[in-house]
C-alpha positions in Angstrom: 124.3 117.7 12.0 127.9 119.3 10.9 130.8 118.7 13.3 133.5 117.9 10.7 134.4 120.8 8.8 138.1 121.3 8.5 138.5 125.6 8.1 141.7 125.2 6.4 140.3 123.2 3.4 137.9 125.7 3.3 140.1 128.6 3.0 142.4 127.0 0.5 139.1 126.2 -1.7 138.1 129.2 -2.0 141.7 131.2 -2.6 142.7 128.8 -5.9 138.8 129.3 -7.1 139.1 133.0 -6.4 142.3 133.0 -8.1 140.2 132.3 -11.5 136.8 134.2 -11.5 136.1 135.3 -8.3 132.8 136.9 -9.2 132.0 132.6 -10.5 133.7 131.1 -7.7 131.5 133.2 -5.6 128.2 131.9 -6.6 129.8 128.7 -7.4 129.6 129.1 -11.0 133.1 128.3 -12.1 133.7 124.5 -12.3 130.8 124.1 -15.2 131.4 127.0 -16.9 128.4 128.7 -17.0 127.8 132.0 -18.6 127.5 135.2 -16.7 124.6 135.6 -17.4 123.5 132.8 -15.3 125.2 134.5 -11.6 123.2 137.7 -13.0 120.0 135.7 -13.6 120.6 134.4 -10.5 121.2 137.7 -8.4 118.3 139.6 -9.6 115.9 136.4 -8.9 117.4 137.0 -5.4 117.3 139.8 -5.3 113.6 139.9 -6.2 112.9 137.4 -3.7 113.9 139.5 -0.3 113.4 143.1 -1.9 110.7 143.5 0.4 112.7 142.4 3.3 115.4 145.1 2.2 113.2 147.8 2.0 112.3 147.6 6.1 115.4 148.3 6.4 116.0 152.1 7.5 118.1 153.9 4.9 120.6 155.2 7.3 121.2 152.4 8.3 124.5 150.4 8.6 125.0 146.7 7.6 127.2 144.2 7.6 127.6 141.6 4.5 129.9 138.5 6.8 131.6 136.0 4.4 130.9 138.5 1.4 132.7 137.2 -1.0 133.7 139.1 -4.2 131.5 142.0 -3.1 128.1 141.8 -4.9 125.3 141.8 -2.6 127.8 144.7 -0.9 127.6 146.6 -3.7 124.2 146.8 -3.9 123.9 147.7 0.2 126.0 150.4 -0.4 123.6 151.5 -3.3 120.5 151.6 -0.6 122.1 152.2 2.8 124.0 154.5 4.8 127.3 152.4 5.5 128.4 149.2 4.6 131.3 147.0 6.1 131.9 143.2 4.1 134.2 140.8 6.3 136.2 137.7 3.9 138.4 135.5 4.5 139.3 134.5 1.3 142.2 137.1 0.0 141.3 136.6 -3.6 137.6 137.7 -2.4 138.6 140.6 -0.6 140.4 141.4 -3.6 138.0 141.4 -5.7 135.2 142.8 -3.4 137.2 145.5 -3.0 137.7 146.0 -6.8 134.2 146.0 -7.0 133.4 148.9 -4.4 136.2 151.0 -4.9 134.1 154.1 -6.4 131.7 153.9 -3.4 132.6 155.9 -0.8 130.5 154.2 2.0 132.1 150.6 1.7 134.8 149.0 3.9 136.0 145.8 3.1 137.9 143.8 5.9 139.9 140.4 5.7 139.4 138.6 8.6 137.8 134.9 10.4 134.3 135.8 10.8 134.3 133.7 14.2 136.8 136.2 16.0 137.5 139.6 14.0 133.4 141.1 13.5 133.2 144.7 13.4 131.5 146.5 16.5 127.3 147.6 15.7 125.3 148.5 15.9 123.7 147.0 12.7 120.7 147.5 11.0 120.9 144.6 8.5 123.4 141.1 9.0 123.6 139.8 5.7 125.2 135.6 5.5 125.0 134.7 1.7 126.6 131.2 2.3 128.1 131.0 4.9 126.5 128.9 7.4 127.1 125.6 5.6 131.1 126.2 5.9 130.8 126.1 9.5 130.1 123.5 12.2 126.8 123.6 14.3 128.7 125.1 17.3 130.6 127.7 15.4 127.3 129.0 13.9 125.5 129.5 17.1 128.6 131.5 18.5 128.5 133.4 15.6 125.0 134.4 15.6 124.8 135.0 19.4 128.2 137.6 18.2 126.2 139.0 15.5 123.0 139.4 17.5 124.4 140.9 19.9 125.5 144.0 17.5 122.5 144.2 15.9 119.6 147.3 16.9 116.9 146.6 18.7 115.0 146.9 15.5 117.2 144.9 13.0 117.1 141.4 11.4 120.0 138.6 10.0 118.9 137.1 6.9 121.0 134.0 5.4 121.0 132.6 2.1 122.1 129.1 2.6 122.5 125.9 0.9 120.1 123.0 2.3 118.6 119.4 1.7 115.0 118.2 1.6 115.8 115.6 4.1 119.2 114.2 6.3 122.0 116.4 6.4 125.0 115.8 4.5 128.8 116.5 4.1 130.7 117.5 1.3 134.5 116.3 2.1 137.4 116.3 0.2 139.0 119.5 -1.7 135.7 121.1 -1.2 134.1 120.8 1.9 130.5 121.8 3.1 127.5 121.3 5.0 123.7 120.6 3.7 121.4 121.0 6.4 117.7 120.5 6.5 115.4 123.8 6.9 114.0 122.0 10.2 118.2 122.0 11.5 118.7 125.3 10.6 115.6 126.6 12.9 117.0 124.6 15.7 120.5 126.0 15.0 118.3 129.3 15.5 116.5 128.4 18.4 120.1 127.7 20.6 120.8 131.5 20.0 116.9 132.0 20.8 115.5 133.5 17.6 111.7 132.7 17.8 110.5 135.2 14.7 111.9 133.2 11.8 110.6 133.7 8.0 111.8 131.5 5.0 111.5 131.5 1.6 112.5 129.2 -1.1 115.3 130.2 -3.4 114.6 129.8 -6.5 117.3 131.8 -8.7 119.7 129.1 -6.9 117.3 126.3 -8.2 118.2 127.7 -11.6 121.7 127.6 -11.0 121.7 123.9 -9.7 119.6 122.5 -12.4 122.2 123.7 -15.2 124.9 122.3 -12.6 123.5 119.0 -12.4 122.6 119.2 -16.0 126.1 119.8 -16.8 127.5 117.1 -14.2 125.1 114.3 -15.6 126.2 115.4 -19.3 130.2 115.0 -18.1 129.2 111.5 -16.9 127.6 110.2 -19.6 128.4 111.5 -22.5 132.5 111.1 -21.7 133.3 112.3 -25.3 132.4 115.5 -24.7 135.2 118.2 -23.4 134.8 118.7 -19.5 135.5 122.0 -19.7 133.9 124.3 -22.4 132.2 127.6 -22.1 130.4 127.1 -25.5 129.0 123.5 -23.6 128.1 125.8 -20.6 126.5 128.6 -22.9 124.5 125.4 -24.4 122.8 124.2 -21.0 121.9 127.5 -19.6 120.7 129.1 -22.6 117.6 126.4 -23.6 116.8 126.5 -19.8 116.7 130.0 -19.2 114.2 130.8 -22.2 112.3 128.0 -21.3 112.5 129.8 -17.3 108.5 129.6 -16.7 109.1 126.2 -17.3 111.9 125.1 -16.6 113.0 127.3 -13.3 109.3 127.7 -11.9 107.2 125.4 -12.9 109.3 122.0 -13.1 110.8 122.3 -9.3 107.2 123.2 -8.2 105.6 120.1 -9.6 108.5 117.7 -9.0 108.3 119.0 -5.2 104.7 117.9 -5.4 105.8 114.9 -6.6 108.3 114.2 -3.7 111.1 114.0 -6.7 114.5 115.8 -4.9 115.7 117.0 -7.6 117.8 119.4 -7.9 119.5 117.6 -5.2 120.3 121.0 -3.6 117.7 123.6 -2.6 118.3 126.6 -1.0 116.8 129.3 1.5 116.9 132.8 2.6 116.0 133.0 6.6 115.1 136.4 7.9 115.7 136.5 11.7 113.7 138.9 13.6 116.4 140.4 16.4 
């Protein structure tokens, strides 16, 4: 599965693209200049798709948002639940989270390697939005035996991560990353011996990666064009997301029917049952 990650070109990725538009770089929104109203389309299609797994969650309860970038999903944890700690590596994204949380009284941010500087529980909610596929297979199960073991009796670890229909792949270079299948992830989960595992598709990331690889195939074949434009951007998202029955819902369904992997990237939320 994923063995070759190198942590440092990780870290430097994510500082120079958090240097720019964090809240982008975050959702990994900033090199096709979408709008932002794509990472909010996005969000609340997320946000949709787990509500029901949020509201289990006791409201008193504490949670902990690891690899939280520039602070949205802590933001809204801090809108539902008793206390709230984000952990980032990134400066940049600690910078901004921070920013983002500074009028809410129940939010600590903390810079730190999620493999070695956690927070003590317990925890009612673990919250990984992305993270996963920037660490190797052995470096996740450490980490999810850490976090499982400061987690309540009662209390679940839900990722959001980045996967592939079928054989894993790498992402090497400046930006570095790794797609696992869904069926790698649950064995990933069954070394730290979760047994209670839901998933659900993504599908406000589907949005997001068709109007990538829209945006991609249009730098490649119509060369003419600028690279970089927001008005470009604004052009490819717009069409699809009034066309969203369509062209979010319906067109992934029946091109999975189909066998057709396209986008080429999907993505899950797991919810792991502690």
């Amino acid at each position: 599965m994923g063995n070759g990650i190198d942590y440092s070109a990780v870290q430097r990725y994510f500082e120079l693209a958090g240097a720019g538009s964090s809240s982008a770089a975050s959702y990994m929104a900033h090199d096709q200049n979408l709008p932002a109203a794509a990472i909010r389309y996005r969000f609340a299609v997320e946000l949709k798709t787990i509500g029901d797994w949020l509201d289990a969650v006791p409201a008193d309860g504490a949670v902990l948002d690891v690899g939280c970038g520039a602070g949205a999903w802590t933001a809204l944890f801090a809108q539902r639940f008793g206390r709230v700690i984000g952990i980032e590596g990134s400066e940049s994204m600690v910078t901004a989270a921070k920013d983002r949380t500074q009028d809410l009284e129940n939010v600590e941010i903390l810079q730190g390697d999620v493999r070695q500087d956690l927070p003590d529980g317990p925890f009612a909610l673990v919250f990984l939005g992305g993270l996963c596929m920037y660490l190797n297979d052995d470096d996740v199960v450490t980490l999810l035996t850490s976090l499982k073991e400061r987690c309540r009796p009662d209390a679940a670890i839900v990722l959001r991560e980045s996967t592939v229909p079928e054989r894993s792949r790498q992402a090497e270079g400046e930006y570095q990353a790794v797609y696992r299948t869904v069926a790698e992830y649950q064995q990933l989960f069954r070394r730290v011996g979760f047994s209670d595992v839901q998933l659900r598709r993504n599908l406000g990331y589907t949005s997001m990666e068709i109007a990538i690889e829209l945006v991609e195939m249009r730098r490649r074949w119509l060369p003419f064009l600028p690279a970089s434009s927001q008005w470009l951007g604004a052009l490819t998202w717009w069409p699809l997301r009034l066309t969203a029955p369509l062209s979010f819902r319906r067109l992934p369904r029946a091109l999975d029917r189909l066998n057709v992997p396209w986008p080429g990237l999907q993505n899950h939320f797991f919810r792991l049952s502690v």
